[in-house]
N, C-alpha and C positions, 0 to 999 in steps of 0.2 A: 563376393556375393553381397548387395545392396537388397536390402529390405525394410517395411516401413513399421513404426512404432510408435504409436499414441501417447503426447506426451502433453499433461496438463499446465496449462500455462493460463493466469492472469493479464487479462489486457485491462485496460484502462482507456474509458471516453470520454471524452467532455460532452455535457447536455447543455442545451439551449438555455440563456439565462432566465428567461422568458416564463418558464418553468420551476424559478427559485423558489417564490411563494409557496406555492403545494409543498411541494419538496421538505422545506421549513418545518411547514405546518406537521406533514408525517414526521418529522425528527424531534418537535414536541410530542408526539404520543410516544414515541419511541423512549423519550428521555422520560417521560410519566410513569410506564411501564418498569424503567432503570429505578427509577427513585424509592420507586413503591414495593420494587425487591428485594431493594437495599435497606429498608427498611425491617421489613419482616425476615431477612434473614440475620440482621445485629440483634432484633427482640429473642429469636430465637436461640441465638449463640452466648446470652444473656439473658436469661428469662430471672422473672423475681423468686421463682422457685421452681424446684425441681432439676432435673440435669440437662445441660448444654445440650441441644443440635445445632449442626449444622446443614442445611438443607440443601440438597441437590438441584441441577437441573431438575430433573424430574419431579421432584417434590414442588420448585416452583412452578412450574409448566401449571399443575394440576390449582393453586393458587390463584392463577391468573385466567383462567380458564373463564372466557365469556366477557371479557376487557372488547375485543374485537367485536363485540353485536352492541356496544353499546353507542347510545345516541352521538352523531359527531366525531366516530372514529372512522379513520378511514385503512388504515394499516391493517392486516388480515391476523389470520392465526399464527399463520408461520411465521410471519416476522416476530411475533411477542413469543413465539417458544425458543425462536435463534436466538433472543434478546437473552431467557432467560437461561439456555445453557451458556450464551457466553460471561454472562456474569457469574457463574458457580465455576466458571473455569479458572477466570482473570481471578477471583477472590479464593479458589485454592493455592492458585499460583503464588502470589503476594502474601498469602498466609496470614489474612487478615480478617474479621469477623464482618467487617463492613468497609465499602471502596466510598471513594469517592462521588459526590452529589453530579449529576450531570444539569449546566444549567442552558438553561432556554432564551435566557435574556441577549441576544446578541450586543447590548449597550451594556453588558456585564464586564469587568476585566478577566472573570473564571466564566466565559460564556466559553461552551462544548460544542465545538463544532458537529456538524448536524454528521449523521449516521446512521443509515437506512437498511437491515441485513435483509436476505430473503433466503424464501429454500428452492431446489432444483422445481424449475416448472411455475412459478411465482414470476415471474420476471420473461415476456415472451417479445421475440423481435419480429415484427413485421410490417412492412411497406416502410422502412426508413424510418420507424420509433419502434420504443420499448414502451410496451403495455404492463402496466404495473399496477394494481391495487386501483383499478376503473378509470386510469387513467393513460395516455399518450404521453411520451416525452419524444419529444426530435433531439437527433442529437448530430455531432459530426463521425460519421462511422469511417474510419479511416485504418480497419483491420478485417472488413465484409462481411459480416454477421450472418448472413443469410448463410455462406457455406459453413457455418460453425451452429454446436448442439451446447445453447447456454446451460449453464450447471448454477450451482448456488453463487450467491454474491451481494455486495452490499452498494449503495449509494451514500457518497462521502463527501464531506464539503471541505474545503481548503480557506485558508486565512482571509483569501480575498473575495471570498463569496462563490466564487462559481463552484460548481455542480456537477462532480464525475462520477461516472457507472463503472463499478469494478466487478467482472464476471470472470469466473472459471469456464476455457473451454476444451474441448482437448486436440491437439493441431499432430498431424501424422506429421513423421520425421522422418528422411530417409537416412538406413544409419547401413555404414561401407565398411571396408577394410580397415583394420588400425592404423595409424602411426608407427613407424618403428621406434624404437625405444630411442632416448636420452645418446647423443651421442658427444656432446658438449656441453661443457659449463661455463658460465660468466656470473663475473662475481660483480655486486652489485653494493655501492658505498652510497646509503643514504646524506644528505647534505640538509645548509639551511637556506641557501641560494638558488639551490636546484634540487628538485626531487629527488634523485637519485641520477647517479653514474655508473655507468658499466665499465668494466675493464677494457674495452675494446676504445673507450673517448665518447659511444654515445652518452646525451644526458636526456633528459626525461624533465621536461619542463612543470612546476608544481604551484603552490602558491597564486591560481588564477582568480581569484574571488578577492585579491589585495586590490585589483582593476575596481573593484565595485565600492571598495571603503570612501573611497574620497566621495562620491555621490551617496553612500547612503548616509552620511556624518551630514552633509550640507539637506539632505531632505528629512533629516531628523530636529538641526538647526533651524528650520523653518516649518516643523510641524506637521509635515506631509506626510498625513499615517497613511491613506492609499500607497503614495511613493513608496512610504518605506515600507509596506507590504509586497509590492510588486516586484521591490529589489530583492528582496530575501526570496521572495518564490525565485525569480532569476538565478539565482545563487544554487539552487538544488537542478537548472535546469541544464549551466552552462558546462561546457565540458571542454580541455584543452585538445587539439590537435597538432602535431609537431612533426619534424620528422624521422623522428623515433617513434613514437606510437602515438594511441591514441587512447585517453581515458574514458572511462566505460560509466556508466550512472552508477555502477556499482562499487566504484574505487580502485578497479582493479586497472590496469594496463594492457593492451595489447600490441606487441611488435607489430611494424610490418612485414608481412608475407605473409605467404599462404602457411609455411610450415613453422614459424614460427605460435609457439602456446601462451596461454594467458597466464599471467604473472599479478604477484600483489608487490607492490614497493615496498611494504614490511620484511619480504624476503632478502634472506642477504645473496642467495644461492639462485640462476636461473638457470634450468637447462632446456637446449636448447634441439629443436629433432635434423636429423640430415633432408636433403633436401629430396632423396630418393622413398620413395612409398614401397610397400611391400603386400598384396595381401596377403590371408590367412592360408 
């Protein structure tokens, strides 16, 4: 029996560079907003008298309240209240009275890459841009927006300037009959030549970003901070294909074939499914 199942996923788009200024500009108010709750919540987890708080999301919310009517802002309510649960998060997490300063300087060497959050319904897609905070971005839509119901999400900038939309949507999945269980195993010898070996003689090709060292050493020798930005983004983008598998952005491996499951190269153990299906 095949039925379907709503399953939330992250996609990621790149926006027109064209667009970067604005953009910017809102990830200064954003970092304004960061700065000034970081602030008020180290006074109050050290006050000159009386006893510690530590202040909530909500306690900041209420704080900051009316930031967004002010002259020259352009970032809405929701984002300055995402802003402020996600710093009561991040700073219970790290268990720390005060994080880190975000800076705006991009000629800084501790300059914060930009960082845009929003809530469900802030962020709308239509005619080939997103509408955001009274504004258009074009972008390249290469996952079809139009049939997807955007949910919360942030705008995020990367080392090398450009400018991605990162949305939650939720995409149906058609889910079948299982697998039959585990009917074989291969034992799997991590190496320093080679990824890893199976007991059967395949290998699993590893070490592919050593291809990038000679160019990023000689565009480091000569200075070339674009280059050597452009080679590191490379580095998280490229991926080995062999014929044994193929590695995934995620680390992981996967065999070829249909019946063959996904594997992590940490494992020593793979098993592996028969080549016959069964349903339930």
């Amino acid at each position: 029996m095949i039925f379907a199942v709503n399953t939330t996923k992250t996609l990621r788009l790149r926006l027109k560079d064209k667009h970067a200024r604005v953009l910017r500009q809102m990830a200064r108010e954003v970092n304004q907003v960061w700065n000034h709750i970081n602030e008020i919540s180290a006074r109050a987890a050290r006050p000159f008298s009386g006893q510690p708080r530590y202040l909530s999301g909500y306690d900041l919310q209420k704080l900051t309240a009316g930031f967004s009517q002010c002259e020259g802002i352009s970032v809405g309510s929701g984002t300055v209240q995402v802003v402020c649960a996600e710093y009561a998060t991040r700073r219970k997490q790290f268990k720390r009275s005060r994080l880190h300063w975000r800076v705006s300087n991009p000629k800084s060497s501790k300059y914060s890459l930009g960082w845009i959050p929003f809530k469900i319904g802030h962020a709308r897609y239509k005619a080939g841009q997103i509408q955001f905070a009274g504004q258009h971005f074009s972008l390249w839509d290469s996952y079809g927006l139009a049939d997807h119901e955007l949910r919360s999400g942030s705008f995020s900038e990367d080392s090398r300037g450009r400018w991605y939309l990162n949305v939650a949507v939720e995409i149906p999945e058609l889910v079948g009959p299982r697998l039959p269980g585990p009917t074989a195993c291969v034992g799997i010898d991590l190496g320093l030549k080679d990824c890893a070996t199976t007991s059967d003689g395949q290998r699993l090709e590893g070490r592919w970003f050593r291809a990038q060292e000679y160019k990023l050493a000689t565009a480091q020798r000569a200075r070339k901070k674009r280059r050597v930005k452009a080679i590191h983004a490379r580095r998280g983008l490229d991926h080995v294909e062999d014929d044994v598998g193929v590695q995934e952005p995620s680390g992981r491996y996967r065999l070829r074939g249909s019946q063959r499951s996904l594997f992590n190269p940490d494992l020593l153990v793979l098993r592996d499914h028969s080549p016959q299906q069964s349903e339930r």
